[in-house]
N, C-alpha and C positions, 0 to 999 in steps of 0.2 A: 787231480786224477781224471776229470770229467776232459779235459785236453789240455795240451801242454801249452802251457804260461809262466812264462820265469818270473822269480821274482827277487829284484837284490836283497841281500841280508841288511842294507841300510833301512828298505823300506818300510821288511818287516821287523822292526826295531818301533814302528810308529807305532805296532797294532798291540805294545803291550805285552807281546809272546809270553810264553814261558824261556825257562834259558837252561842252560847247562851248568847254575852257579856261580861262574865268573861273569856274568851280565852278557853272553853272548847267545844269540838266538839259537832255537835248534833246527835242526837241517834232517830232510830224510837222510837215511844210509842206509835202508834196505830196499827200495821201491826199483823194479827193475831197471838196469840204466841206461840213463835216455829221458825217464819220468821222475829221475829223484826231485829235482829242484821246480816240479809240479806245484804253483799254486794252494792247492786241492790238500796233496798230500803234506805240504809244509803247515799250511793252517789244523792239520789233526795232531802232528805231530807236537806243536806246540800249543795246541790245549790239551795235549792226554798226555805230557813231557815220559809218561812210564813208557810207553809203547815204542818209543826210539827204538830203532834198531830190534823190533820184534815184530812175528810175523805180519801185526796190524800196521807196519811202514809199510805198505805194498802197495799197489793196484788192485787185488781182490777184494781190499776192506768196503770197493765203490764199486766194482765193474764184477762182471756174472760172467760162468763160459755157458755153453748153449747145447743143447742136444741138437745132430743134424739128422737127415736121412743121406745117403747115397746110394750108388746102384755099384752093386758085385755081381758080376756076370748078369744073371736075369733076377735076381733074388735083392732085397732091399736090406742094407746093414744100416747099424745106427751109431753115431762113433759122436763121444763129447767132447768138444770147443772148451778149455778151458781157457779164466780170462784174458792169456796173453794172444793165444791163439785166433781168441772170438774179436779181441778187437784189431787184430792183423787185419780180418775179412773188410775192414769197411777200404782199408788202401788195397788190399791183394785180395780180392774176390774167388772165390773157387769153385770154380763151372760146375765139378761134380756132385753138389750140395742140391738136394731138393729146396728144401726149404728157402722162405726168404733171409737174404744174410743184411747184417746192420749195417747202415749206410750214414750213421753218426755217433758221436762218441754218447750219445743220451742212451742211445736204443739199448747198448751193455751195461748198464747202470744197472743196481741190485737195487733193491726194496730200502735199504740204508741209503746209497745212493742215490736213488730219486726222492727221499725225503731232503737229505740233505739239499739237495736244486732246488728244492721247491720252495724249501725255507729261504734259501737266497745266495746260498755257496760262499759265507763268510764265516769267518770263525764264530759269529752270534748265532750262526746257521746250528753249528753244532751244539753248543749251548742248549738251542730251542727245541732240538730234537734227543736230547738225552733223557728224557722220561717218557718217549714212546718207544714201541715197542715194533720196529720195522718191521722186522721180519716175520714175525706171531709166532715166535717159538715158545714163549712167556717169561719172557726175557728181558728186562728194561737196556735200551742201548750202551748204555753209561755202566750197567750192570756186566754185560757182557764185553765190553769195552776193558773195565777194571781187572776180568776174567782173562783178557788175551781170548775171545773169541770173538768171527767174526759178527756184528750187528745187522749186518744184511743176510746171513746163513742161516736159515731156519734148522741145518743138517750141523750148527753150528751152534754149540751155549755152554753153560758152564756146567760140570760135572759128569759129562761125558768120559769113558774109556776113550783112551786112542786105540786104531785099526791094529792088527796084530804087526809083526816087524820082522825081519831078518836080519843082522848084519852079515854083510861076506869080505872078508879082508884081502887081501891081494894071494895071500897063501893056497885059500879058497876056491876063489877061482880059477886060480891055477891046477888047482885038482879037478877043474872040472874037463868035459873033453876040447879038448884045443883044435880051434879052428882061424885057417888064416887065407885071408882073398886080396888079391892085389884091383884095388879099385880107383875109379878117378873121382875128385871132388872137383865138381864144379859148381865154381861160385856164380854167385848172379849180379856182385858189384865189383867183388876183388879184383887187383890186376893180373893174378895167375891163379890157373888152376892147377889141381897137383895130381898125380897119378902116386899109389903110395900102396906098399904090402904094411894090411893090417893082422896081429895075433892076436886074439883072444877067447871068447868065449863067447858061444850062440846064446842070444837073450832066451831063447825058447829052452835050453838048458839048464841057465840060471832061475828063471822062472819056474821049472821043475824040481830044482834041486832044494826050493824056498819051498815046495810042497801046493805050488798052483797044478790043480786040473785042468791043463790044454785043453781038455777037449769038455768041461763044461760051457755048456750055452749061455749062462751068463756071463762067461769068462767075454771081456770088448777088446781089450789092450791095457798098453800101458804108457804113461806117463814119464819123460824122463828128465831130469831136474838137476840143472848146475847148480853152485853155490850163488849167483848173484842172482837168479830167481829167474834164469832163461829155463823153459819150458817147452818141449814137444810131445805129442801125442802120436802115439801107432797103433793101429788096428790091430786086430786079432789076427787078420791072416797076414801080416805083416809080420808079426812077431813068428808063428807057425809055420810059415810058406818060403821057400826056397824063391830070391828073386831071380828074376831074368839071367841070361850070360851076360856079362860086362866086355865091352866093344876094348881096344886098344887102338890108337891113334900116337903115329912116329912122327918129330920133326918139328911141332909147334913150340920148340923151346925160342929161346932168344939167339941164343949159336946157332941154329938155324935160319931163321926168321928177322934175326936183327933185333937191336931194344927197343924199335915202336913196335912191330908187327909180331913180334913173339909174345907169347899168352901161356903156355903150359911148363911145370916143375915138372921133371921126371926123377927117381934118384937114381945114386949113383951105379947101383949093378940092378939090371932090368930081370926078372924072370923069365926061364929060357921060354919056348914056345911060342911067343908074339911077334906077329904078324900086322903089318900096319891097315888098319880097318878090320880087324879079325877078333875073333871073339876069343877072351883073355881063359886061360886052361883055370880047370876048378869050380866050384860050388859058391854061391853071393847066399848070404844070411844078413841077418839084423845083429848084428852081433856090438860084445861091448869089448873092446878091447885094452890091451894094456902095452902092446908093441907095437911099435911102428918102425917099417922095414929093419925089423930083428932088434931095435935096441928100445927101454924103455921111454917112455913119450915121457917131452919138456914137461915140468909140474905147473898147472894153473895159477896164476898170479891175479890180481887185480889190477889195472892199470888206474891211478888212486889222480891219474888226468883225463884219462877218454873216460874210463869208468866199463873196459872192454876187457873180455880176459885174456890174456896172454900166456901160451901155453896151449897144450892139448890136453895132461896127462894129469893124474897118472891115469885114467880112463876115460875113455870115447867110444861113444857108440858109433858106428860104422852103418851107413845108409847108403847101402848101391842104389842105381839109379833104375829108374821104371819111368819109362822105357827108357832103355840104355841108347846113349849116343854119342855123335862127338861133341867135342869139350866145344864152349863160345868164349869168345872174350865177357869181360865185365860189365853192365850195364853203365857202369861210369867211366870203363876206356871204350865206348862204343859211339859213334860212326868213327872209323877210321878210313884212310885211305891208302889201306892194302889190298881190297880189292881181291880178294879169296876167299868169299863165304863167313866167313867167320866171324865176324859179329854178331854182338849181343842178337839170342832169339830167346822169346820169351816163352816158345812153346816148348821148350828143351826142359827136362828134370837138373832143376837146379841142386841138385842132391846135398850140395856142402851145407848150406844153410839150414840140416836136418840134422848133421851132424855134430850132437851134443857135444864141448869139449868139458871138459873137469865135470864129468858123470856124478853125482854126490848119492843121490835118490831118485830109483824106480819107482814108480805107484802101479798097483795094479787094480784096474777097474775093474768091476765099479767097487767103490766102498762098502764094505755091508752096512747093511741100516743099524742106526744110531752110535756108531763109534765117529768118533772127532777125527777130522784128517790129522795125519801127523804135521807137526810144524817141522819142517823141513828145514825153515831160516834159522835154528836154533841150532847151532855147531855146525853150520851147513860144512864151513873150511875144515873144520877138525875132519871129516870125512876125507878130504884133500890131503892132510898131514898128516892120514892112519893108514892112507892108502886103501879105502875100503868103499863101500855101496852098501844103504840103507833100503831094501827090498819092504815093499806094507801093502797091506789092502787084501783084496778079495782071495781069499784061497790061501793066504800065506799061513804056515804052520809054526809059532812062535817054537824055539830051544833054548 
């Protein structure tokens, strides 16, 4: 978890592991992917063999998100870095951040975390630190380990309530007011970007309807959570605040442009009113949808070889762009020699890449004191297969 290090399963075969019964070692399956086959994470998993595939497979069991400052308008907001986010910062830095941001994978280390480095980051590592008590919650590691709670979380121990909960089932949200914006996602690596009418339902309404106060002050944002444990965070006035108009840009297909120089999907019937470089008719929200141009979105899949999900649906949040622009090509089809602007820029609102696909669970910050976050990894896909959204945190009114 401290940074990514493969390690064959023959290797770990030497170190003794625990196993899965048939003599075969164990392997993350929840650790965001990309980090399953982390070192870090493999050597816990095969000393604490329970935690497989439970919230403590992750990257949070070692790594902290951060509290930042930024600047909104002339006024200063405070918005939390959770840990997928906070360790984004040290590859993709973000200018808007007072604060100084981590520029190695130690600096996001939790209190568990930096014990276990210190001890040596082997599996004796963890051994040696299960009868201290990292975080000073009063807590032994091993104690709270046994519990499924995190060892580095001090906001984390055993016997805790969980945060209050909503589910909203697809029926649900359908009841709620329907709202739909034809937006572009632009990617930051992908080959195409896609221009797409999405239906659903304004987060700021769903969030309402779960019995949050908009407009309390400690209300920050919210958190939104696919099932393989991708993660983003949005501000309050992100959630509250109507974005910008959304640009339309004609002609960047492949029929146009050719299959090297062409870069953007449009679908098949366009909405009337667009004009090429003109500002697309309608209202931009945060919103979480469940259509994509009028029929219901592909269901979220695992891809059990990339480890990426496949699918959008049955829910995606929808993130226009701030500041709206035109689409770029990919950061990985970029420099070409077409010779029209359009390559990869980095100063552009890469917006796709915000756009949650298989939505499972919103969090809403911040947590009240002393409730246990919900584990979210716990039936994450059954949320995918009920067609629903797991609403919790600050403000939410249990039924």
């Amino acid at each position: 978890m401290v940074r990514k290090i493969l390690v064959a399963t023959l290797l770990l075969g030497a170190w003794g592991c625990s196993d899965s019964g048939d003599g075969v070692p164990l392997t993350s399956s929840r650790a965001y992917k990309g980090h399953e086959n982390d070192q870090d994470i493999t050597y816990f998993v095969n000393a604490y063999g329970a935690t497989q595939g439970t919230r403590l497979d992750d990257c949070q069991t070692c790594h902290t998100g951060a509290q930042y400052t930024y600047l909104s308008g002339t006024a200063t907001k405070t918005l939390f870095k959770n840990a997928c986010d906070n360790c984004h910062l040290i590859s993709h830095p973000d200018s808007t951040l007072i604060e100084a941001q981590p520029t190695t994978y130690a600096d996001t280390l939790n209190p568990y975390g930096k014990a276990y480095l210190a001890a040596g980051r082997t599996r004796a590592a963890l051994a040696a630190i299960e009868s201290a008590d990292s975080d000073g919650d009063g807590a032994a590691n091993r104690t709270e380990i046994d519990a499924l709670r995190y060892p580095g979380d001090p906001a984390s121990k055993p016997g805790q309530p969980s945060a209050p909960s909503r589910t909203f089932t697809m029926t649900d949200l359908k009841a709620l007011p329907v709202h739909s914006e034809f937006v572009l996602a632009n990617s930051a690596k992908q080959q195409f970007d896609t221009y797409a009418g999405y239906t659903g339902a304004k987060v700021r309404d769903l969030l309402t309807a779960a019995g949050v106060d908009l407009a309390d002050p400690l209300f920050t944002g919210v958190t939104v959570i696919a099932p393989d444990g991708f993660m983003i965070d949005f501000t309050a006035e992100q959630v509250t605040g109507a974005f910008p108009s959304q640009l339309f840009y004609a002609g960047l297909d492949t029929a146009t442009l050719g299959t090297v120089c062409g870069y953007v999907e449009y679908p098949n019937t366009l909405p009337t009113g667009l004009t090429d470089g003109g500002a697309i008719p309608g209202d931009f929200w945060l919103d979480l949808a469940y259509q994509r141009d009028g029929l219901p979105m592909d269901v979220s899949t695992l891809d059990p070889i990339t480890g990426k999900i496949n699918g959008e649906g049955p829910l995606r949040v929808i993130v226009p762009q701030n500041p709206a622009g035109k689409p770029d090509r990919g950061s990985k089809f970029s420099p070409t020699d077409c010779n029209d602007g359009n390559d990869y820029d980095s100063a552009k609102d890469h917006n796709a890449g915000n756009m949650v696909r298989g939505v499972v669970v919103i969090r809403v910050n911040p947590l009240q004191d002393g409730v246990e976050d919900f584990d979210y990894r716990y039936g994450g896909w059954a949320f995918i297969d009920s067609e629903s959204v797991l609403v919790y945190g600050h403000g939410v009114t249990a039924r």
